[in-house]
Each structure stands twice: as C-alpha cells, then as structure tokens.
N, C-alpha and C positions, 0 to 999 in steps of 0.2 A: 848423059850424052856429052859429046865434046863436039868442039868447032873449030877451025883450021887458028889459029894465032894470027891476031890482027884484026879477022873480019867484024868482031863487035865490041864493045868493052865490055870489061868482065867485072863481074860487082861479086863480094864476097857476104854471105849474111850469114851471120851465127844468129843461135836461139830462133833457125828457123823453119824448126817442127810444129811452130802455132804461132797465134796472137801477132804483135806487134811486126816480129821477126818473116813471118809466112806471107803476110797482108805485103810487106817492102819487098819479099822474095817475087812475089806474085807481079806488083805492081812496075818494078824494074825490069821482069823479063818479058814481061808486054808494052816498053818503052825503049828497046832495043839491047838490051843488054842481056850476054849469056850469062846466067847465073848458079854461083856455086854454092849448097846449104850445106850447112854444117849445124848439127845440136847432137843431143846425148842418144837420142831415142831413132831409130831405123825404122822403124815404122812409120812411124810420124812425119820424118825427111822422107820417106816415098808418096805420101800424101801431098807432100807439099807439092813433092816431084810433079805428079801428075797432074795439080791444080796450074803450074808453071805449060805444063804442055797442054792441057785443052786449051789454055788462054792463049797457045801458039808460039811459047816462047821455049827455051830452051834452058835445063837445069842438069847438073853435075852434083851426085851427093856426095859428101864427102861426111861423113857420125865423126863426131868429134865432144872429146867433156875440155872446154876453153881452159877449166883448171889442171890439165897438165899441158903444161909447156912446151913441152918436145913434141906433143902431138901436134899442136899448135904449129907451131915450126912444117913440121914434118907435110901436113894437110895444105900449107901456105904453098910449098915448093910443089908439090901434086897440082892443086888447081894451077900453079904459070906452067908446070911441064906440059900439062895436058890445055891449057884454056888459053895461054898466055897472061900477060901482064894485067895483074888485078890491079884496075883504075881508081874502083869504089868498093869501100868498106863498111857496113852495119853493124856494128858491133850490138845484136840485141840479147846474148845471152845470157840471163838472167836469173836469181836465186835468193828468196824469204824463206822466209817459217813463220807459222801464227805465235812461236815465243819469239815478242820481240821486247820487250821490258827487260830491265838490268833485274827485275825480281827471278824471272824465266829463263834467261838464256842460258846456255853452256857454249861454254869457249869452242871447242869446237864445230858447233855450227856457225855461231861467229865466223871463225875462221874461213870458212868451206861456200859461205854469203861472201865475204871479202874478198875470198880468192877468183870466186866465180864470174862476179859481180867489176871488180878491177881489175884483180893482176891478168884473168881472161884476156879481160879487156883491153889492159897494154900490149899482152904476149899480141891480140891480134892486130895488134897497132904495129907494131915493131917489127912485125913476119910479111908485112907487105910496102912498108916503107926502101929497101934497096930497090925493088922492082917500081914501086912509084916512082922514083928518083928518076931510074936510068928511063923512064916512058915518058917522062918531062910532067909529072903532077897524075894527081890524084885524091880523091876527097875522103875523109874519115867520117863515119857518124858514128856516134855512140849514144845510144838508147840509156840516157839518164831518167828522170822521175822529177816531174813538180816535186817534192821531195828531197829532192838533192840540188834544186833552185831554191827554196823554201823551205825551212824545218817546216818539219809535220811529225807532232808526237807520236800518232800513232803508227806509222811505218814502220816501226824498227830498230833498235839501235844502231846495226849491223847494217842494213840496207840504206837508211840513211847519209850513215858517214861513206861508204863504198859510195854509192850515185853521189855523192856531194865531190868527192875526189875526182869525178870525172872531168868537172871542171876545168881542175888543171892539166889533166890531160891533154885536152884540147887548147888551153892557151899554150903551155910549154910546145906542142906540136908547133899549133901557127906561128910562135917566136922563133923557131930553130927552121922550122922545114916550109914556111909560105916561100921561102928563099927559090926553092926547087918546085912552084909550081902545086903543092900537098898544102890542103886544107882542112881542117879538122872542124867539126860541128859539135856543140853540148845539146842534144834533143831531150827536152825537157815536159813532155806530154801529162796531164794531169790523169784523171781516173778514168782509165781505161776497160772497157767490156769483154774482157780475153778470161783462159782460162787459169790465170796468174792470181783474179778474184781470191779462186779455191784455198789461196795459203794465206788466206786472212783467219784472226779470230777470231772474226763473226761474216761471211760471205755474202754479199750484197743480196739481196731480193731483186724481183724482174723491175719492180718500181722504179730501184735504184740505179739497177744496171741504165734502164730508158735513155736517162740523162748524163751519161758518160759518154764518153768518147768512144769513137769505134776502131780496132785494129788498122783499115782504111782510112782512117782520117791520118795517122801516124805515119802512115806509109804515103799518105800523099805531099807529108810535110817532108820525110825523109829524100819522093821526088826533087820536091821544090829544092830542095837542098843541092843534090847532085846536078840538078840540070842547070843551077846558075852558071852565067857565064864563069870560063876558066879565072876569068881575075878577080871575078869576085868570094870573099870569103864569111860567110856565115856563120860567126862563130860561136854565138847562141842562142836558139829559137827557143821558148815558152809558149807549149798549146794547152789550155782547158775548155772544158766545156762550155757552154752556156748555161750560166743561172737562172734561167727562169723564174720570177714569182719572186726571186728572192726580192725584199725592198731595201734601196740605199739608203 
C-alpha cells in the first residue's frame, strides 16, 4: 500500500518477516507511521503485511537480502519514490549459525553473518541518510545483541564482533550527522523469545523461553526510542529480562 508523501512519517524496518523486526513493524504502524518491510523471505513480509493492516496501519513490502548493496540502494529510492522521505530506520536484519566456535566456523559463513549483520546494516544507514538530511532529521535504530554490549561466549564469533561493531555505528553517525537533526540508537536487547532461538546449538525449552524477553518488549523500546523528542538523542539502550529467583 502507499500514501500520498507527506501525510505520515515513513519508518523503514529490515529483518521484518518475524521476531524483533515484525513486532517494531507492527508497533510503529499502529503509532502513526506508514511502514515499509523489507527481509529475504515474501512470504513472511506478506504476513507481516497483513498483521500491519488488521492493526489499522498501513505497510509497503519491499524482499530485500541487506547483503547486497545495490539492492539496498535500490529498495531506499522505491520506498521515498512511492512513501516519501524515510524519517525512521530499524535496522533489525539479522544472521547466526549454531557453528559458532573458532573449532566450527568456515569463513564463509563468517563472512555472509558480517555482511548481513553490519555492512547490511550500514548500506541501510547510508541509503536513507541524503533524504533524512534534506527532511531536517531522522532516527536510526540498529537491532544489536546484549552480546555485542557485553562479550558472551557463546554467541558466536562472527555475531558477536558484527553486533559489537554496531556500536560505532551509531556513535560515528551521532558525531557527523546529530548536526542535521539524524540520530542513531545501539538497541541492545538480551534473550529474546523469536524464531532466531532455532540457530542456537542447543534451542531453548518453553521453560527458558518463559523468562526472556518478548519481540514486543523490543519493539516497545525501538517506540520509545523514535518518539523521543526531535532534540533528544538515544544513543544506547540496554534491555534484559528479569532474573527471577536468581540470588545476589
């Protein structure tokens, strides 16, 4: 669906065929924002689709894989042709494997986690930056990992140092472009209840799942985020669950 340029602001969300990504799709186009989903899977982005329109809001897919570039590109200039100027960015498209040890890995999936995981990640930083410029601001989120605020062995090697790079993402952003009104966020969520689980080495039980975070908690942090006032800037949030039981 499309809507006349101007009438709403346009939020962009990768990785939002599920989890994290779908829940912030959902949540923003039922807080007034037209929204555009982009991930690998067209199936998946029509699901999202229709979860955006019973809630009343309004969605634009756009299948995009974040690791090519030019798509990237290409998808940026489609959503302002048709939506106008993309305000707000989610960067939540994301990529593991259960080899994540330096005993397991092959470089090439290395590689293809790094790509998907960051340079994604900038391409969609960088494809909506001229149009935030020229709209006087706009906010970036990037869906990092407790993980990449915190070493955690078992993440990953590959997942790890990519969400840990997000970082500076986000500061290099707020250093160069807070000038223009563009702010960037590192969204740092601990263990989350999505279907992202599935690319562990050992997939959580319902037990475990209980006590994690939920897709909607993420998306309500990713809100809080965008809806702060225009001068203020965010620039990085830390959510985990509550421990329970655990003792200090």
């Amino acid at each position: 669906m499309t809507s006349e340029a101007g009438e709403q602001p346009v939020a962009w969300v990768t990785g939002a065929g599920g989890g994290m990504g779908r829940a912030s799709a959902v949540r923003l186009a039922t807080s007034g924002h037209v929204v555009a989903l982009s991930g690998r899977r067209s199936d998946a982005l029509a699901e999202t689709g229709e979860l955006v329109e019973a809630a009343g809001g309004e969605a634009m897919l756009v299948p995009l894989d974040v690791s090519d570039v030019d798509a990237v590109e290409a998808a940026a200039s489609r959503i302002e042709q048709e939506l106008g100027a993309i305000t707000a960015v989610v960067a939540s498209a994301g990529l593991n494997t259960p080899q994540r040890y330096w005993r397991d890995q092959e470089v090439a999936q290395f590689s293809a986690i790094v790509t998907t995981n960051l340079i994604g990640a900038a391409a969609t930083a960088g494809a909506v930056l001229p149009g935030m410029r020229a709209a006087g601001g706009g906010s970036v989120v990037f869906i990092s990992s407790y993980s990449g605020w915190r070493f955690s062995p078992d993440a990953g090697v590959a997942y790890s140092a990519s969400k840990t790079a997000l970082s500076s993402l986000a500061e290099s952003l707020n250093a160069q472009e807070n000038q223009f009104g563009i702010r960037a966020t590192n969204l740092c969520p601990g263990d989350v209840d999505s279907d992202f689980l599935r690319l562990r080495p050992s997939v959580p039980d319902e037990a475990a799942r209980s006590s994690m975070l939920s897709p909607d908690d993420v998306a309500a942090a990713v809100q809080f985020i965008i809806d702060s006032p225009a001068h203020v800037c965010v620039n990085e949030l830390v959510i985990s669950p509550v421990k329970k039981g655990v003792p200090r």
